[in-house]
C-alpha positions as CSV (number, residue, x, y, z in Angstrom):
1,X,38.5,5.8,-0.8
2,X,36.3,2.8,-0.8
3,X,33.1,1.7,0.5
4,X,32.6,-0.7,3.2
5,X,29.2,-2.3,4.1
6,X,28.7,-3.6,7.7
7,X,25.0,-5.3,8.7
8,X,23.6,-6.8,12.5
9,X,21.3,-9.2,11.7
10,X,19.0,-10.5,14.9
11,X,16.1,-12.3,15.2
12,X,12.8,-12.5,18.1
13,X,14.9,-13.7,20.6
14,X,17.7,-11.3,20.2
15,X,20.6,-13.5,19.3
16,X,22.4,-11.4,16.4
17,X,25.2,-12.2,13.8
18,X,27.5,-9.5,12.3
19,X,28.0,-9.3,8.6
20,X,30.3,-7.0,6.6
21,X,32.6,-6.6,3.2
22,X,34.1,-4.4,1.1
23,X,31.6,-5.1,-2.0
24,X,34.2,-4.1,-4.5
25,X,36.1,-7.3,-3.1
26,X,32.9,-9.3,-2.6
27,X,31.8,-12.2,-5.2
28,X,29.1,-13.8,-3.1
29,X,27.5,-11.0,-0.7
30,X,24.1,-11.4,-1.7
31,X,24.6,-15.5,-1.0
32,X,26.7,-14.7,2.0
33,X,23.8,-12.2,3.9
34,X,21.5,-15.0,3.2
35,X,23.1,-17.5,5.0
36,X,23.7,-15.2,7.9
37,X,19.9,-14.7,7.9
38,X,19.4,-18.9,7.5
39,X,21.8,-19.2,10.4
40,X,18.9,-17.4,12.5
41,X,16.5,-19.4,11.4
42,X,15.0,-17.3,8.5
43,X,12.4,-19.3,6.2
44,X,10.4,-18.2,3.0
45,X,7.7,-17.2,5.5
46,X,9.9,-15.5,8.2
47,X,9.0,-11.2,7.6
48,X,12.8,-9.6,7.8
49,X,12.6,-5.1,8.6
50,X,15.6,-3.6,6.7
51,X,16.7,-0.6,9.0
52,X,18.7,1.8,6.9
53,X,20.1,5.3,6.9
54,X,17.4,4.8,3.4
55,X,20.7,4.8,1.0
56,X,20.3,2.6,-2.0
57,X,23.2,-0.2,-1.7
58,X,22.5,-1.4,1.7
59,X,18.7,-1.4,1.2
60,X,19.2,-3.4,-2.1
61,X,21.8,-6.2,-0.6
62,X,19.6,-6.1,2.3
63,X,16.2,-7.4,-0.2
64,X,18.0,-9.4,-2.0
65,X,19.2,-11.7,0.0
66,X,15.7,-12.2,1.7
67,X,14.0,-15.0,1.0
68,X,10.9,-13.8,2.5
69,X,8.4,-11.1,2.7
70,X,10.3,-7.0,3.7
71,X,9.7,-4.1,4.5
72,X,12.2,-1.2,4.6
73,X,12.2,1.1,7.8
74,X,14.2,4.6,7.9
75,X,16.5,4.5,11.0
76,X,15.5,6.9,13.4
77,X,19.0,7.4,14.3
78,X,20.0,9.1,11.3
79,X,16.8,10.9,11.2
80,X,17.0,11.9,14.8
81,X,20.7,12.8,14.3
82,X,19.8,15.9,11.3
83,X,17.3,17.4,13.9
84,X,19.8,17.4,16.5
85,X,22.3,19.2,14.3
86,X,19.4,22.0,14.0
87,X,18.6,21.4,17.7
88,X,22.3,22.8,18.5
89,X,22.4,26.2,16.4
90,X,19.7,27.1,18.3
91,X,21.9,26.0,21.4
92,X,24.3,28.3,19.8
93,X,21.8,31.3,18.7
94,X,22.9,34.6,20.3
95,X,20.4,36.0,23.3
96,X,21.8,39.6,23.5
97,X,18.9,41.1,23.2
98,X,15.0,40.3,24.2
99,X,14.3,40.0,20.9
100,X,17.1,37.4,20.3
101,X,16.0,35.5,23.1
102,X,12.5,35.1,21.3
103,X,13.9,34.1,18.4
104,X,16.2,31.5,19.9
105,X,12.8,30.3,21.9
106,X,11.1,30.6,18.9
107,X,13.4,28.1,17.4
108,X,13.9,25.7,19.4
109,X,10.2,25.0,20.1
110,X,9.8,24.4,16.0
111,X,12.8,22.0,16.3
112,X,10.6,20.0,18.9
113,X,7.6,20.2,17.4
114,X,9.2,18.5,14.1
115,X,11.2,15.9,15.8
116,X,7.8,15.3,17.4
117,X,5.6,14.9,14.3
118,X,8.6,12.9,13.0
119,X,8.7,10.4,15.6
120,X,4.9,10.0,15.2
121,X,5.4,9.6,11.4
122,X,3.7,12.6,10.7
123,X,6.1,13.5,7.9
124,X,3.1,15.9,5.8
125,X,2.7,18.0,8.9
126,X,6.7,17.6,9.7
127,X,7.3,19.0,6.1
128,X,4.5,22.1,6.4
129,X,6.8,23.1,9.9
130,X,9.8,22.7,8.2
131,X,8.6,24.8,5.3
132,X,7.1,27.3,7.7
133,X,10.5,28.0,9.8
134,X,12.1,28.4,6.4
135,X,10.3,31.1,5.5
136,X,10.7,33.0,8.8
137,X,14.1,32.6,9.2
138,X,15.2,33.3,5.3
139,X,13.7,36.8,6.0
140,X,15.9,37.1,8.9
141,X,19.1,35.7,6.9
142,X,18.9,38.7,4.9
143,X,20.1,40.6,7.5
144,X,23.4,38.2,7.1
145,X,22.5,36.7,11.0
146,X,24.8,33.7,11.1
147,X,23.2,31.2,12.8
148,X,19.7,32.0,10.9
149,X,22.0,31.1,7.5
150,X,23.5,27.7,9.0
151,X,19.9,27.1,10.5
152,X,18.4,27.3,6.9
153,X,21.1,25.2,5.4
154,X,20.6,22.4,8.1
155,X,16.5,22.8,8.0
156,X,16.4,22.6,3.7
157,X,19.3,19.6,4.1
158,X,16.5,18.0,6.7
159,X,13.5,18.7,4.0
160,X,15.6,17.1,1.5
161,X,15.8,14.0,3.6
162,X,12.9,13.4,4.7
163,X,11.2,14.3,1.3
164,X,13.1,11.5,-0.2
165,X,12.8,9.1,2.6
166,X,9.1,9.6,3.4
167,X,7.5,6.4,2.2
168,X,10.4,4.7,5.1
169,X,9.9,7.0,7.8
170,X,6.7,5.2,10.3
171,X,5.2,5.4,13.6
172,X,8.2,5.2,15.1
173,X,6.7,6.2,19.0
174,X,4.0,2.6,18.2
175,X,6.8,0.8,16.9
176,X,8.7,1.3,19.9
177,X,6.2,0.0,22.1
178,X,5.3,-2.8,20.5
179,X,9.2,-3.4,20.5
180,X,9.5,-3.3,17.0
181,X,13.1,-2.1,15.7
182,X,13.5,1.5,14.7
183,X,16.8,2.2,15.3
184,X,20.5,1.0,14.1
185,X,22.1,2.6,17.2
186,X,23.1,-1.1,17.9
187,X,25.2,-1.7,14.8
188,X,26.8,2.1,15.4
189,X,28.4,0.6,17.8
190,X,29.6,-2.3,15.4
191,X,30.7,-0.5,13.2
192,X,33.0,1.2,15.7
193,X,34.5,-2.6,16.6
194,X,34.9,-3.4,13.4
195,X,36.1,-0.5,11.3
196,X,37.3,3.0,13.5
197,X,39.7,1.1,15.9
198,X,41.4,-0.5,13.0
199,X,40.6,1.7,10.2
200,X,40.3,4.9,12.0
201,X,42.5,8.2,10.9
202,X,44.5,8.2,14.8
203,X,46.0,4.8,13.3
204,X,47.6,6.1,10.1
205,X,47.2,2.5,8.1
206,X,46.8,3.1,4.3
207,X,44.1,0.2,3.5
208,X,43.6,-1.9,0.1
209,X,40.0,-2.4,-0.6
210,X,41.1,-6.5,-0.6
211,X,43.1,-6.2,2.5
212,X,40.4,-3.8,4.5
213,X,37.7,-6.7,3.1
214,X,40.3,-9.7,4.6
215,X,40.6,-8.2,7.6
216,X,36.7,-7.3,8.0
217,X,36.2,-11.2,7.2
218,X,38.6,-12.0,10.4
219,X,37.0,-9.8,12.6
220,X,33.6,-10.1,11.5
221,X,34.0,-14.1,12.0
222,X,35.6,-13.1,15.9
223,X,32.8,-10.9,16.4
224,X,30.5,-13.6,15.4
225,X,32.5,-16.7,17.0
226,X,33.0,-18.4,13.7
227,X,36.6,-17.9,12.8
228,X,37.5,-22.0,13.4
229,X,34.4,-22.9,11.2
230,X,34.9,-20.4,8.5
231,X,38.5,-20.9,8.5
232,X,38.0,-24.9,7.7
């Protein structure tokens, strides 16, 4: 296996340029992301938001080929995508029994309430809720209840995250309506052009990591309608 790093750069006026590599392959990517973002018109003054899933190599590519002033926002996709996997065990909890049935309520109203403190960046008081359901449901996985063990394992793998991610993780409900990005749902679907219908497992292709990076350059250039200018 191999990593792959795919970016959607886009100014103000929306116009956006697709960037992507196999850095293992890649001799100028830090000089090559720049001149994406000078193709948009970025200058030493121009403020660029890096929106990441808050892993290190994308954030650190993404700064160094600013120029000017960043600032690094936690994707509220990714984040929103953990506290949907604990939003569907308690889809799944069993409701046999009245008892049950306030459990599974019980639940699914803390799931709300932290995506809610979440997507007002109230990570402190997202964290103490977390903690809280924790507690109440390890007390009920002793009795070896199934979906209160894969709820704990999803809500500690959620504390992790957003412990480590907190100084990222904003206002993303003001954000949004000053229509500031917060999201990399856009470049998902990228991502899906670029890499899964040519690299995906239903084609059985073996890759290189040069080959996978020359045919990312093609289709990146398509996407981007440069191939007859990069090509020359």
């Amino acid at each position: 296996s191999f990593e792959v790093f795919v970016a959607q750069v886009s100014g103000d006026e929306g116009r956006s340029v697709v960037f992507s590599s196999v850095p293992a392959e890649a001799d100028r990517q830090q000089q090559q992301l720049r001149g994406v973002l000078h193709r948009l018109g970025a200058t030493p003054s121009t403020p660029v938001t890096i929106l990441s899933d808050g892993a290190d190599g994308p954030r650190s590519l993404g700064e160094a080929a600013c120029i000017g002033p960043t600032s690094h926002v936690l994707d509220w996709f990714h984040l929103a995508m953990r506290i949907q996997h604990v939003a569907q065990v308690a889809k799944g909890w069993p409701a046999d029994t009245p008892g049950e049935r306030a459990d599974n309520a019980r639940l699914a109203d803390a799931v709300e309430r932290i995506r809610w403190r979440l997507w007002h960046g109230q990570v402190q008081r997202a964290l103490d809720l977390i903690g809280e359901t924790l507690t109440w449901l390890e007390g009920m996985a002793e009795a070896a209840l199934t979906a209160a063990a894969k709820a704990t394992a999803l809500l500690r793998g959620l504390e992790t995250y957003v412990s480590g991610q907190a100084d990222l993780i904003i206002d993303y409900a003001t954000a949004q309506r000053r229509d500031e990005p917060i999201s990399t749902a856009t470049t998902e679907g990228t991502v899906q052009w670029l890499l899964h219908r040519r690299m995906g497992t239903n084609q059985q292709m073996r890759w290189t990591p040069r080959g996978a990076h020359c045919m990312l350059k093609v289709r990146t250039a398509v996407a981007n309608d440069t191939l007859a200018e990069d090509h020359a």
